[in-house]
N, C-alpha and C positions, 0 to 999 in steps of 0.2 A: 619155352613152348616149341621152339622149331626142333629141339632134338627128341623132346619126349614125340614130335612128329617123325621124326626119323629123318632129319635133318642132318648133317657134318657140320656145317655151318652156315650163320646167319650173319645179315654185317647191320647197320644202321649209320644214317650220317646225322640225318634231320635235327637229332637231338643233342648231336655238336655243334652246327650252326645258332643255337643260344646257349651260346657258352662266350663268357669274355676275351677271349682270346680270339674267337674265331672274327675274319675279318669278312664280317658282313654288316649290311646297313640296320641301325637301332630299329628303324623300322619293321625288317625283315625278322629279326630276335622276337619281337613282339607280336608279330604276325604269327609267328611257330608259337607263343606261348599262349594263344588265344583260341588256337585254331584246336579242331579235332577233326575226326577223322574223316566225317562228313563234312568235311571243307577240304579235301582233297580230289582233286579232279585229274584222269586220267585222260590223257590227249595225248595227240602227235602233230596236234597243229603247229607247232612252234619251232620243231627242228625238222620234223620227218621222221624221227623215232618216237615210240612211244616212251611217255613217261609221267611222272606225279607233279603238281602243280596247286602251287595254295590258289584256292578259290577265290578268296578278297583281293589277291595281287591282280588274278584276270577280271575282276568286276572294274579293281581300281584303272588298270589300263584302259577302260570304255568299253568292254566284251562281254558276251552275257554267258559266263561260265557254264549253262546248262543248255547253250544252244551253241555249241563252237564246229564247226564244220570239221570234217576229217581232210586235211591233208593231203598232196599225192607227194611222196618223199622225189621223184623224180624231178619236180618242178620247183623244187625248193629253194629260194637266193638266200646263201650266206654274205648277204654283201652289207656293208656300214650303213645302209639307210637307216634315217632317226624318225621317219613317217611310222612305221609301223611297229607295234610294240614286240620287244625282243627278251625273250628268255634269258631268265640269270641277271637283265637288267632291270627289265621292268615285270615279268614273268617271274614270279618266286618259285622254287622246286622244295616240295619234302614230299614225307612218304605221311603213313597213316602210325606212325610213330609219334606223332606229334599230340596225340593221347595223353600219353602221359609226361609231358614237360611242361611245367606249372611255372620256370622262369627262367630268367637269364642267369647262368653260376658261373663260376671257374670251371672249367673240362673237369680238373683233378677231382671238384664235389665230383661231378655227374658221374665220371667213371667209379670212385668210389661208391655213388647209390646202385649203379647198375651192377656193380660184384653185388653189394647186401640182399640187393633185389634175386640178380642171381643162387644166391647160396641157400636165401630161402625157399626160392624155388624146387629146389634140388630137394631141397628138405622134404618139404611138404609132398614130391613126389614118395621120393626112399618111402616115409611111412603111409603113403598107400598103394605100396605092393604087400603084397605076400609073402610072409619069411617063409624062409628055403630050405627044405626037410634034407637033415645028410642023403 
């Protein structure tokens, strides 16, 4: 999709983080495999930049994901307090990738379904263009 948008390139993490290999918490794997794309919330409350954020990880912190205050990135403490919930600990981050990952695999599956998925892509574009008169 992002080149047929005229794209260079596109990256994705989300859908490596349930993969077995990846070293995140069982619960967090589970969270990306349950979640879709309307459980992604975008905020900057949590570092000062903005960014994606599972929904259930901020409800689960005591937050009310649909009412989260914006931020002033100026006033922001990065310091070890355990009061306040904190991103990447208790804050889970993915994108809206998380659509389509149905479980936890090996990376090597997932990167193998993302070629097939790719290829067919490609395909299903090529014949709907228009072949190309000498």
């Amino acid at each position: 999709a992002a080149q047929v948008l005229g794209a260079d390139l596109a990256y994705m993490g989300s859908a490596f983080i349930a993969t077995q290999e990846a070293n995140a918490q069982a619960d967090y794997k589970e969270m990306i495999v349950k979640s879709g794309a309307s459980d992604i919330v975008y905020t900057n409350l949590f570092t000062g930049v903005p960014g994606n954020y599972l929904k259930h990880s901020i409800s689960g912190a005591g937050l009310d994901p649909d009412n989260l205050p914006t931020s002033d990135a100026s006033k922001m403490n990065f310091g070890t307090s355990r009061e306040k919930p904190k991103a990447w600990r208790d804050i889970w981050g993915a994108g809206q990738s998380v659509t389509a990952v149905k479980a936890v695999v090996p990376a090597a599956e997932r990167i193998a379904q993302l070629a097939r998925e790719y290829d067919d892509a490609l395909a299903s574009i090529a014949a709907l263009r228009p072949a190309r008169t000498p």
